[in-house]
GUMIVO-989757 format. One record per residue (C-alpha): residue number from 1; residue in one letter; x negated, y, z negated. Coordinates in steps of 0.25 Angstrom, whole numbers, plus 5000, padded with zeros to 4 digits. Each point is the difference from the previous one (the first is absolute). Example, Ala and Ser with C-alpha at 12.3 -4.5 7.8 and 13.67 -1.06 7.14 Angstrom:
<site><n>1</n><res>a</res><px>4951</px><py>4982</py><pz>4969</pz></site>
<site><n>2</n><res>s</res><px>4994</px><py>5014</py><pz>5002</pz></site>
This chain:
<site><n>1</n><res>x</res><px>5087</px><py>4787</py><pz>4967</pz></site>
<site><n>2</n><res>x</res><px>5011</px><py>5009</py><pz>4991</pz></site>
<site><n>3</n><res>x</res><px>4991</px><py>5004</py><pz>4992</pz></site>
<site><n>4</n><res>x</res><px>4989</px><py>5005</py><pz>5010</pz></site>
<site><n>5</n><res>x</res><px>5011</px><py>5008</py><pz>5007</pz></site>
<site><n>6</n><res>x</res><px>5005</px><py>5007</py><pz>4988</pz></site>
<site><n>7</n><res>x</res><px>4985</px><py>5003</py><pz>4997</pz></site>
<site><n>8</n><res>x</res><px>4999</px><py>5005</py><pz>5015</pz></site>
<site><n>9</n><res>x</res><px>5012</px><py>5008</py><pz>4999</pz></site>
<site><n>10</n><res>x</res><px>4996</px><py>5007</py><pz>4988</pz></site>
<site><n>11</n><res>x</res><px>4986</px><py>5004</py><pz>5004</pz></site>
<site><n>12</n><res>x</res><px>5005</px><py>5005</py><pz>5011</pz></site>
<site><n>13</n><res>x</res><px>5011</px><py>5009</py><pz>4992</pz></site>
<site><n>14</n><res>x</res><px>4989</px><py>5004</py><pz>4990</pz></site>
<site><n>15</n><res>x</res><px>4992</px><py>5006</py><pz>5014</pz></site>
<site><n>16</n><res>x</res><px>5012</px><py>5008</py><pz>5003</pz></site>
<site><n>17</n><res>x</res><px>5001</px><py>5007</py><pz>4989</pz></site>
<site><n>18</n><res>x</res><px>4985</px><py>5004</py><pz>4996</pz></site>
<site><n>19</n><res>x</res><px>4996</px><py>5014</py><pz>5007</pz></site>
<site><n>20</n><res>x</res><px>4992</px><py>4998</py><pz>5012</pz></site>
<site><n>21</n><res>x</res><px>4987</px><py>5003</py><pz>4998</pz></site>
<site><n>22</n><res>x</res><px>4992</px><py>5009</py><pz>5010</pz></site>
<site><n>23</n><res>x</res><px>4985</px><py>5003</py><pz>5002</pz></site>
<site><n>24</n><res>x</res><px>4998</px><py>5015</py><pz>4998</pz></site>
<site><n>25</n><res>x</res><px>4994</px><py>5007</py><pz>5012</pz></site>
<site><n>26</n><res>x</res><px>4986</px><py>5003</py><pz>5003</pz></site>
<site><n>27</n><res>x</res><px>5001</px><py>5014</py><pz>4995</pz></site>
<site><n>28</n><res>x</res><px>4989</px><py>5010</py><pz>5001</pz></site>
<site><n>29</n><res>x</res><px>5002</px><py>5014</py><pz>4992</pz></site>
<site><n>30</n><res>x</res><px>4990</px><py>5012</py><pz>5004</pz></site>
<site><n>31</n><res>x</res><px>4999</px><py>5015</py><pz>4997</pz></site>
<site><n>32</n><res>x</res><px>4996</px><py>5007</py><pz>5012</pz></site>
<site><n>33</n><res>x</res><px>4997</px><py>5016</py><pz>5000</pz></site>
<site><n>34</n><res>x</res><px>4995</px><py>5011</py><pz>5010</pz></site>
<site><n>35</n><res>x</res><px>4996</px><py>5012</py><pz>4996</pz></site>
<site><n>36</n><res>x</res><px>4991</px><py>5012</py><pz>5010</pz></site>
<site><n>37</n><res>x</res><px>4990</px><py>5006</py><pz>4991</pz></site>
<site><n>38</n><res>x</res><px>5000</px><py>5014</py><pz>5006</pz></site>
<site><n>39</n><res>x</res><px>4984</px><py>4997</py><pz>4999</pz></site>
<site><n>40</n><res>x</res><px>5001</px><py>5004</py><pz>4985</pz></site>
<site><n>41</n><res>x</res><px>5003</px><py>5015</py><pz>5001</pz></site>
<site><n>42</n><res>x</res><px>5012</px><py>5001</py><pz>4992</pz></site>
<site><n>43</n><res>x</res><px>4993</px><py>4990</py><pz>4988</pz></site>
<site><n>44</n><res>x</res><px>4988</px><py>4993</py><pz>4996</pz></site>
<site><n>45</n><res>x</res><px>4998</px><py>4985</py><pz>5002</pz></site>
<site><n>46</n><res>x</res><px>5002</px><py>4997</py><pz>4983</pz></site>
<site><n>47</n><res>x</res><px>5015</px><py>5005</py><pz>5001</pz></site>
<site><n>48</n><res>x</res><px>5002</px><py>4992</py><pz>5015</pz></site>
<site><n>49</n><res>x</res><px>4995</px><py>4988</py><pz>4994</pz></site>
<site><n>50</n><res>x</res><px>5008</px><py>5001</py><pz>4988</pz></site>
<site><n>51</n><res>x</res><px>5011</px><py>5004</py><pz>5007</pz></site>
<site><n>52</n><res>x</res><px>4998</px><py>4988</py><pz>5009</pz></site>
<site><n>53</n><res>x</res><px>4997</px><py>4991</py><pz>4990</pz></site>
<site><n>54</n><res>x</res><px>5013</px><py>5003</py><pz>4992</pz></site>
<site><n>55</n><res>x</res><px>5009</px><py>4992</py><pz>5009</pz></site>
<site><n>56</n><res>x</res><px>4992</px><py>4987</py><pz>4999</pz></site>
<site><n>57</n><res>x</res><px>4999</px><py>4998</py><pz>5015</pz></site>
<site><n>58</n><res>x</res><px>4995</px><py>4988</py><pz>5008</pz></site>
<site><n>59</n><res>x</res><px>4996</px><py>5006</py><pz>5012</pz></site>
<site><n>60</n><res>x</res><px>4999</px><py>5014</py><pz>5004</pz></site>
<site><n>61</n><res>x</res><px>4999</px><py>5006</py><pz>5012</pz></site>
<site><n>62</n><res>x</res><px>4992</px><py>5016</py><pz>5001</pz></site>
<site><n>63</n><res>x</res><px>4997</px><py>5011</py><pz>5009</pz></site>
<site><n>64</n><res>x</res><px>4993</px><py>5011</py><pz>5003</pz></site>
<site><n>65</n><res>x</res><px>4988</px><py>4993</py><pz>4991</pz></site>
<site><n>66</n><res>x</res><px>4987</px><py>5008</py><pz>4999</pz></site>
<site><n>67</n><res>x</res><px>4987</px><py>4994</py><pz>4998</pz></site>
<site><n>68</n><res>x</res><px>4988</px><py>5008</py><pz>4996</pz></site>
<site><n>69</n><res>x</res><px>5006</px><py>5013</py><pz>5009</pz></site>
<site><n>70</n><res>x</res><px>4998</px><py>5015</py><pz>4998</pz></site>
<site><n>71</n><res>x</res><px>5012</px><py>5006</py><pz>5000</pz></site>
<site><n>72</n><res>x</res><px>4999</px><py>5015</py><pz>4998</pz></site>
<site><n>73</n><res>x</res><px>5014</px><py>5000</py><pz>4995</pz></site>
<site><n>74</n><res>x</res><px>4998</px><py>4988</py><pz>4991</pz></site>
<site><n>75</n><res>x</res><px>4987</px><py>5003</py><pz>4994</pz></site>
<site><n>76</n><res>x</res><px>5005</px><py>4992</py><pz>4987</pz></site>
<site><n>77</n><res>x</res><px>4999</px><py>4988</py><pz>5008</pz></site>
<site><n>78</n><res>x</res><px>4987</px><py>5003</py><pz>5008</pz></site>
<site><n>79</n><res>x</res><px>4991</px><py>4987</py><pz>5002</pz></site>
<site><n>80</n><res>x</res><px>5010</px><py>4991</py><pz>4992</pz></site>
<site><n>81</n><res>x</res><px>5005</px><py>4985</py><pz>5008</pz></site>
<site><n>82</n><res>x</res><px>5014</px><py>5001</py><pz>4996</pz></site>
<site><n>83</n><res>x</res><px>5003</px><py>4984</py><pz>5003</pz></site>
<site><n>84</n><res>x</res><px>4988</px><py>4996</py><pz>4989</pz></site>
<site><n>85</n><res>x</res><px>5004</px><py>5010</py><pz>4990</pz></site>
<site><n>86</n><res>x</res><px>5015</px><py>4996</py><pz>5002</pz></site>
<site><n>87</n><res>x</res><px>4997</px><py>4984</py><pz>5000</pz></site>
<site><n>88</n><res>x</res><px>4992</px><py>5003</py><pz>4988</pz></site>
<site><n>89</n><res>x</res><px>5009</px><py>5009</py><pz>4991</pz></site>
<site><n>90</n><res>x</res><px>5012</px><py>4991</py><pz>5005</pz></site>
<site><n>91</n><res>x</res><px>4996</px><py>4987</py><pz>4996</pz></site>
<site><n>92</n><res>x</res><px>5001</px><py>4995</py><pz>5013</pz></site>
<site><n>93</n><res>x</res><px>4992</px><py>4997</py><pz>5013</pz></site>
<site><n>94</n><res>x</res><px>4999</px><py>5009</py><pz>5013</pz></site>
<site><n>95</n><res>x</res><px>4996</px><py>5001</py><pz>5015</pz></site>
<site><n>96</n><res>x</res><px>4997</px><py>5013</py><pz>5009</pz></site>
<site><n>97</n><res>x</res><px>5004</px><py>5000</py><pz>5013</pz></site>
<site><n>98</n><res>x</res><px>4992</px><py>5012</py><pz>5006</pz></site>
<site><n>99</n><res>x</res><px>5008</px><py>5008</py><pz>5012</pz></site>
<site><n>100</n><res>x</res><px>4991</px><py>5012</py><pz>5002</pz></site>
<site><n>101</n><res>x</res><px>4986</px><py>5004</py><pz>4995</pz></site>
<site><n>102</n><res>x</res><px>5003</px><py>5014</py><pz>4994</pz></site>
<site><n>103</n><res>x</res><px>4993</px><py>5009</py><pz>4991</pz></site>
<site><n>104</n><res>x</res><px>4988</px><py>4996</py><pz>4999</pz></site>
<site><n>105</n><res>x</res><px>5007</px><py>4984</py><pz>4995</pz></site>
<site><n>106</n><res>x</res><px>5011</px><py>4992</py><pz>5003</pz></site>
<site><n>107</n><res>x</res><px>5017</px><py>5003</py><pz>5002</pz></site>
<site><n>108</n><res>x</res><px>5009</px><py>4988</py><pz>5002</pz></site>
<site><n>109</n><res>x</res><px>5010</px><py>4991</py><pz>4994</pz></site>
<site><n>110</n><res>x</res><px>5000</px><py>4990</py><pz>4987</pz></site>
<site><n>111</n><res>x</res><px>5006</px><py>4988</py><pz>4993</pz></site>
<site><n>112</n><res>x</res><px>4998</px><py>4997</py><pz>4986</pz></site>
<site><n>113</n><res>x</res><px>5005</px><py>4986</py><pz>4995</pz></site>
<site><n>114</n><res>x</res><px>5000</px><py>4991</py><pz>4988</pz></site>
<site><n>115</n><res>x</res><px>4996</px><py>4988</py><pz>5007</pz></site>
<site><n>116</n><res>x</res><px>4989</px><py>4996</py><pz>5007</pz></site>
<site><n>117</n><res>x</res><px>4999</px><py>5000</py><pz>5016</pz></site>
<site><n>118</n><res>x</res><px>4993</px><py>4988</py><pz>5009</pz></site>
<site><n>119</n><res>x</res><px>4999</px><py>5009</py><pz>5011</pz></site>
<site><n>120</n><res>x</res><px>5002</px><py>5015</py><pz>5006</pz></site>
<site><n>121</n><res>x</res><px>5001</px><py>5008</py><pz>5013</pz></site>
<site><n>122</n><res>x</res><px>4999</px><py>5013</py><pz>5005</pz></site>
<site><n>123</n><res>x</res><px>5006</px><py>5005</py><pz>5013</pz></site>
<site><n>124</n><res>x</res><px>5003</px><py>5012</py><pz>5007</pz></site>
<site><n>125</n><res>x</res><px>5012</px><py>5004</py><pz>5005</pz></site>
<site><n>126</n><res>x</res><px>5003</px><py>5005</py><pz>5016</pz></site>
<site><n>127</n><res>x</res><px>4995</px><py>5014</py><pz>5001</pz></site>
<site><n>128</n><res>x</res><px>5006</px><py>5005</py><pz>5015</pz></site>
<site><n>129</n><res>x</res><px>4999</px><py>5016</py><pz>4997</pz></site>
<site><n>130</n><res>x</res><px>4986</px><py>4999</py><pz>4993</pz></site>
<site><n>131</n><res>x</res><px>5005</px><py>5005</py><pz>4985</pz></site>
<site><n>132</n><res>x</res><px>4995</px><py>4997</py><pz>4988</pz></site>
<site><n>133</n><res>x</res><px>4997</px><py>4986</py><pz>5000</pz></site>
<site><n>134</n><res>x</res><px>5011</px><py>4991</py><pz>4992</pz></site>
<site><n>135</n><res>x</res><px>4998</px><py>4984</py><pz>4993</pz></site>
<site><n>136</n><res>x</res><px>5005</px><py>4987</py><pz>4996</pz></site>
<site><n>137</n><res>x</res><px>4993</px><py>4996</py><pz>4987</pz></site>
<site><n>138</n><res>x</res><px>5005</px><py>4985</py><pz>4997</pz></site>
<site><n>139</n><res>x</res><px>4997</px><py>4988</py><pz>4990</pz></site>
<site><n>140</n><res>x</res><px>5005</px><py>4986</py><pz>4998</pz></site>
<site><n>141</n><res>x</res><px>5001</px><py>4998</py><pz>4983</pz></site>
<site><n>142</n><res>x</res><px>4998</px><py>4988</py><pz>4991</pz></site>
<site><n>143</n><res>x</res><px>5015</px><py>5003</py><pz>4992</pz></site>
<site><n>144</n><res>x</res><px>4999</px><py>4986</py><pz>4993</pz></site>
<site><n>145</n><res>x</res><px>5001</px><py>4990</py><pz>5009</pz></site>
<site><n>146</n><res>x</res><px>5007</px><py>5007</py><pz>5011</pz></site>
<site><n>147</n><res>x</res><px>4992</px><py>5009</py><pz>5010</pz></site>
<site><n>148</n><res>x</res><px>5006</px><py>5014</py><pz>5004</pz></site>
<site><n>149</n><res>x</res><px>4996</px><py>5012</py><pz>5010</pz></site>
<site><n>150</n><res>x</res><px>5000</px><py>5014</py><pz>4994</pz></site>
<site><n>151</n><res>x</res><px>4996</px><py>5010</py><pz>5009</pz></site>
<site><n>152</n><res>x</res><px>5000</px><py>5017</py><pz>5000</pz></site>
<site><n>153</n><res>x</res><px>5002</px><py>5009</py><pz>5012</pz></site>
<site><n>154</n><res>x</res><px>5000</px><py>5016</py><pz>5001</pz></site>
<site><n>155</n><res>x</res><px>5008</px><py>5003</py><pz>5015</pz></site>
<site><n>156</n><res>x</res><px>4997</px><py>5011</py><pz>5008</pz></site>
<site><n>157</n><res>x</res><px>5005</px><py>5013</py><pz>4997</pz></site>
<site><n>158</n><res>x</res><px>5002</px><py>5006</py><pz>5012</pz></site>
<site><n>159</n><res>x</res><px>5006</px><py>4992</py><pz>5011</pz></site>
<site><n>160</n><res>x</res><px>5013</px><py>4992</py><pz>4998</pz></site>
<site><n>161</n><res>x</res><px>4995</px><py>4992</py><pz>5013</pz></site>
<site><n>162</n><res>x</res><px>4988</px><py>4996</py><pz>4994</pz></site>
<site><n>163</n><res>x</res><px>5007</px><py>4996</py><pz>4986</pz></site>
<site><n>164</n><res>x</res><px>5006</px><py>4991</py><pz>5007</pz></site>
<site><n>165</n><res>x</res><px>4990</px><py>4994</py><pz>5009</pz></site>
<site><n>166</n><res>x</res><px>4993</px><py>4997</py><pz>4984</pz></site>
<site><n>167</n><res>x</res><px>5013</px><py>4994</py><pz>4996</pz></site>
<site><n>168</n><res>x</res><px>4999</px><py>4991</py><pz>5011</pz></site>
<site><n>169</n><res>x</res><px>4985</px><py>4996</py><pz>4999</pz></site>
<site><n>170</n><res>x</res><px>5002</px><py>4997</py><pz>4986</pz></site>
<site><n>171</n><res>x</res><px>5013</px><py>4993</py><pz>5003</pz></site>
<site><n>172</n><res>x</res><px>4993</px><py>4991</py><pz>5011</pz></site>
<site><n>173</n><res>x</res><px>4988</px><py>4997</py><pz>4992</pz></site>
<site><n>174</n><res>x</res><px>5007</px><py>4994</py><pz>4988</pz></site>
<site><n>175</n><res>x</res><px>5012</px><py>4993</py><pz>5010</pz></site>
<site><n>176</n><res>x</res><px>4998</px><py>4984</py><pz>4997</pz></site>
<site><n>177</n><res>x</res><px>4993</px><py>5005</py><pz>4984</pz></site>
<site><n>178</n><res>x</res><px>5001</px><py>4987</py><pz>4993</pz></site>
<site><n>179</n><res>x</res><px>4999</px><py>5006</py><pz>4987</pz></site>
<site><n>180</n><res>x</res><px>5009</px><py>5010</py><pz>4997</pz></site>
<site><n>181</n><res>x</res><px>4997</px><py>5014</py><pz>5002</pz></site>
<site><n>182</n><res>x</res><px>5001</px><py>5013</py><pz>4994</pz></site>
<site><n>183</n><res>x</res><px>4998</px><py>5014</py><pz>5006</pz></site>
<site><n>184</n><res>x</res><px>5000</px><py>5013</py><pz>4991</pz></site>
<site><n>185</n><res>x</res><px>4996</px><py>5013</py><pz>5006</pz></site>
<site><n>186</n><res>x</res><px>5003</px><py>5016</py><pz>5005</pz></site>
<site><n>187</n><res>x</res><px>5006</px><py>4997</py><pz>5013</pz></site>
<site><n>188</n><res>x</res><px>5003</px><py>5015</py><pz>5002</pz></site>
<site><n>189</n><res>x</res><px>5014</px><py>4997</py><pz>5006</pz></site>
<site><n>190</n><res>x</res><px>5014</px><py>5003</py><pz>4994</pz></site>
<site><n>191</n><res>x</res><px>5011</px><py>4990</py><pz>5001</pz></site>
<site><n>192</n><res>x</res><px>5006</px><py>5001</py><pz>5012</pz></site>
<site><n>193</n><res>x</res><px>4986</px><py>5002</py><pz>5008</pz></site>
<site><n>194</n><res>x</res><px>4997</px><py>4990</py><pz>5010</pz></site>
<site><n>195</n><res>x</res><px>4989</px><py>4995</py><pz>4992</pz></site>
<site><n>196</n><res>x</res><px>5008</px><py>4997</py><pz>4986</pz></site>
<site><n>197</n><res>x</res><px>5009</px><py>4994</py><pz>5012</pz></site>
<site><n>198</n><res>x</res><px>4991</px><py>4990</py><pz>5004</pz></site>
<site><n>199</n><res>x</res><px>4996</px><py>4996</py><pz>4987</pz></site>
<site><n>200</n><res>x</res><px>5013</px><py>4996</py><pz>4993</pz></site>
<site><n>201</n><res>x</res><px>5001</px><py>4993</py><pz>5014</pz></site>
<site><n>202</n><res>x</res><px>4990</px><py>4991</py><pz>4998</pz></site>
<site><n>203</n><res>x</res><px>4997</px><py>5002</py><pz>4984</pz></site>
<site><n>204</n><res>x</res><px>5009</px><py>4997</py><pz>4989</pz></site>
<site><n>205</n><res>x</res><px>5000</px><py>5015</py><pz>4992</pz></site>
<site><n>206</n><res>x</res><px>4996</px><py>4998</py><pz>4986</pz></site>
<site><n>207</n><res>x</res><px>5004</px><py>5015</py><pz>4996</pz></site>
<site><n>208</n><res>x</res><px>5013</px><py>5009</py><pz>4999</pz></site>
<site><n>209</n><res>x</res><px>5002</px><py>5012</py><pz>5009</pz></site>
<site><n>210</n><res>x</res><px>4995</px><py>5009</py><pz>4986</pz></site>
<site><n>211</n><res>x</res><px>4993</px><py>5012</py><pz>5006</pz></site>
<site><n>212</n><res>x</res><px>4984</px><py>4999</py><pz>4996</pz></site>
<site><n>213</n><res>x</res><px>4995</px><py>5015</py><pz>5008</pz></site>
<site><n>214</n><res>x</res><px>4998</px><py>5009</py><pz>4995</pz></site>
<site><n>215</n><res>x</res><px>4997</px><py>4998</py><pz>4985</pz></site>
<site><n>216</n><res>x</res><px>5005</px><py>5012</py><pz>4994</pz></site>
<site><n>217</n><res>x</res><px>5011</px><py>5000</py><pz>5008</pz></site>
<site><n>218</n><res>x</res><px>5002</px><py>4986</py><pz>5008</pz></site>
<site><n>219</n><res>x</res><px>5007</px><py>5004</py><pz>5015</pz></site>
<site><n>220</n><res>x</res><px>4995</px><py>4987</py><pz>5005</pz></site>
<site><n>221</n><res>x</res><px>4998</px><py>4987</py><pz>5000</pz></site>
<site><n>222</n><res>x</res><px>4987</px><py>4997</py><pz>5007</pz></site>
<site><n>223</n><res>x</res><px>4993</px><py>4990</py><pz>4992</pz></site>
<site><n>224</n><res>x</res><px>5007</px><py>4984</py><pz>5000</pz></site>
<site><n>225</n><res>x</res><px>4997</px><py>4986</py><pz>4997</pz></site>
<site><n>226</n><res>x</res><px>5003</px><py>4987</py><pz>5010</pz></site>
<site><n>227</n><res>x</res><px>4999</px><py>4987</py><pz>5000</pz></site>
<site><n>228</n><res>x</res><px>4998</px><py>4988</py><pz>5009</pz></site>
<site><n>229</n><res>x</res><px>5006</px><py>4988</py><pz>5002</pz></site>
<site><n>230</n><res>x</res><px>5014</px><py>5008</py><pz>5000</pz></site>
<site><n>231</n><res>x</res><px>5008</px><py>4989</py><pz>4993</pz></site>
<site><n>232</n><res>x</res><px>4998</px><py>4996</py><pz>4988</pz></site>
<site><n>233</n><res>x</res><px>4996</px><py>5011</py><pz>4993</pz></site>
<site><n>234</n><res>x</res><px>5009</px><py>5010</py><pz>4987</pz></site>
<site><n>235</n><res>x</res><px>4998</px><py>5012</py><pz>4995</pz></site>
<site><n>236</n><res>x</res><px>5003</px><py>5000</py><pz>4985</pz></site>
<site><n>237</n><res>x</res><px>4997</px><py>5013</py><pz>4997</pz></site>
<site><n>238</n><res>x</res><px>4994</px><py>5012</py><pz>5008</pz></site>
<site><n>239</n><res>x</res><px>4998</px><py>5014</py><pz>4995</pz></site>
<site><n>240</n><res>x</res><px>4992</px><py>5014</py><pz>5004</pz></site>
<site><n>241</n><res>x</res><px>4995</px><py>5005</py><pz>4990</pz></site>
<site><n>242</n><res>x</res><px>5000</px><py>5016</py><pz>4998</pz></site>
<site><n>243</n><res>x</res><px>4985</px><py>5002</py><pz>4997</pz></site>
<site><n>244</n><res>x</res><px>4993</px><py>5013</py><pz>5003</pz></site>
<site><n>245</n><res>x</res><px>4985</px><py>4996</py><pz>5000</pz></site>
<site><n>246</n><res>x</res><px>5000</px><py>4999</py><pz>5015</pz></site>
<site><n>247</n><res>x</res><px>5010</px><py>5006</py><pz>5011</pz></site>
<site><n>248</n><res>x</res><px>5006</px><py>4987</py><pz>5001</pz></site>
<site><n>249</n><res>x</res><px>5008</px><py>4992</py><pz>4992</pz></site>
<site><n>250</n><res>x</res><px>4995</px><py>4984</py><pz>4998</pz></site>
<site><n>251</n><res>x</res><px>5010</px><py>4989</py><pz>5002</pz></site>
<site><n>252</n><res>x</res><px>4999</px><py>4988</py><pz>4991</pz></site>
<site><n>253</n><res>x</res><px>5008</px><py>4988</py><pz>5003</pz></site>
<site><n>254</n><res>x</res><px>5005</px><py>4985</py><pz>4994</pz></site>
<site><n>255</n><res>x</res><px>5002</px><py>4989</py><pz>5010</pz></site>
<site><n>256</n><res>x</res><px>5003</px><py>4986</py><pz>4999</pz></site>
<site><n>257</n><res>x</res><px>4995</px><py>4991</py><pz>5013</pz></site>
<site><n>258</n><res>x</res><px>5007</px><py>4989</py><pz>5000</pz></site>
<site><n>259</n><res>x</res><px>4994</px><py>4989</py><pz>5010</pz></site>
């Protein structure tokens, strides 16, 4: 009985003293950009794609995407479908989300991503004082075994009102997401506009307060990334780079969701 007491004892001092071992946490490690094209005027779609390509993202959301327009001030991109020729030259895949029909084609927003996507939506957003017609362009992505919403938006330029009725629609339709969600896009709203407001409300921001407009000079920051559920989610690294092939700057950002 001595014997199996000592024996006891010891296993249990030998516990003690070995490190506790703990599981890692389900980690998932992304690289999300947003970038507005400027419809290509200020550079062709080899130097956006390669530009794009160079910072090895795994999702990006665009806007002001042509497809197949005739822009008499961008005749060096007449009849070309920006989110084809970017997918391709970018080693990646992409969606169009069209807002408008324009110049003979097609005017809207974009995602490009490295995985593949089991389903996407188009909406539209609220449009109370009949401007130029704004939308949501979202799809859920295969990222290994996990499932992740990445969508795109381009907010109205002229009304802070109806900015923020967009925000709210957005926010509304992914509310109760059980995937994880993430937003990239030109909201047109500074940061201490009721939109942006709103946002970092409801969202957890995934960007710095770095100014992205103008390019040449940034005065502003109009362009953001969010993400849903608001817990959960780190910022590892976030920057805007100061690029000049469109009048705005793209944001590129590493983040970690922990589950």
């Amino acid at each position: 009985m001595k014997t199996l007491l000592r024996l006891a004892v010891a296993c249990f001092l030998l516990l003690l003293a070995c490190p506790t071992i703990q599981a890692q946490p389900d980690t998932l490690r992304l690289r999300v950009m947003t970038y507005n094209l400027r419809f290509g005027e200020l550079a062709s779609l080899d130097e956006l794609a390669a530009h794009i390509k160079a910072f090895k993202p795994d999702f990006v959301a665009l806007q002001e995407v042509d497809v197949r327009t005739n822009r008499s001030m961008t005749p060096h991109q007449n009849g070309k479908d920006f989110i084809s020729e970017l997918a391709y030259k970018s080693h990646m895949l992409g969606l169009f989300g069209k807002a408008i029909d324009f110049a003979g084609g097609y005017y809207g927003i974009g995602i490009l991503s490295k995985y593949p996507y089991t389903k996407v939506e188009k909406l539209l957003l609220p449009n109370p004082d009949n401007e130029e017609q704004r939308a949501l362009l979202y799809a859920a992505f295969e990222v290994g075994k996990d499932t992740v919403v990445f969508a795109a938006t381009h907010l109205d330029v002229v009304s802070e009102k109806t900015r923020t009725l967009q925000a709210e629609f957005i926010s509304r339709h992914f509310a109760g997401s059980q995937q994880p969600v993430i937003i990239g896009g030109d909201f047109n709203a500074e940061d201490d506009s009721p939109t942006t407001a709103f946002m970092n409300r409801y969202w957890t921001p995934l960007s710095d307060k770095a100014l992205t407009f103008p390019s040449s000079g940034p005065k502003k920051r109009i362009d953001y990334l969010f993400a849903l559920p608001q817990k959960g989610w780190r910022v590892v690294q976030s920057q805007v780079v100061r690029s000049l092939l469109s009048d705005h700057c793209p944001i590129v950002t590493d983040i970690e969701y922990i589950r």
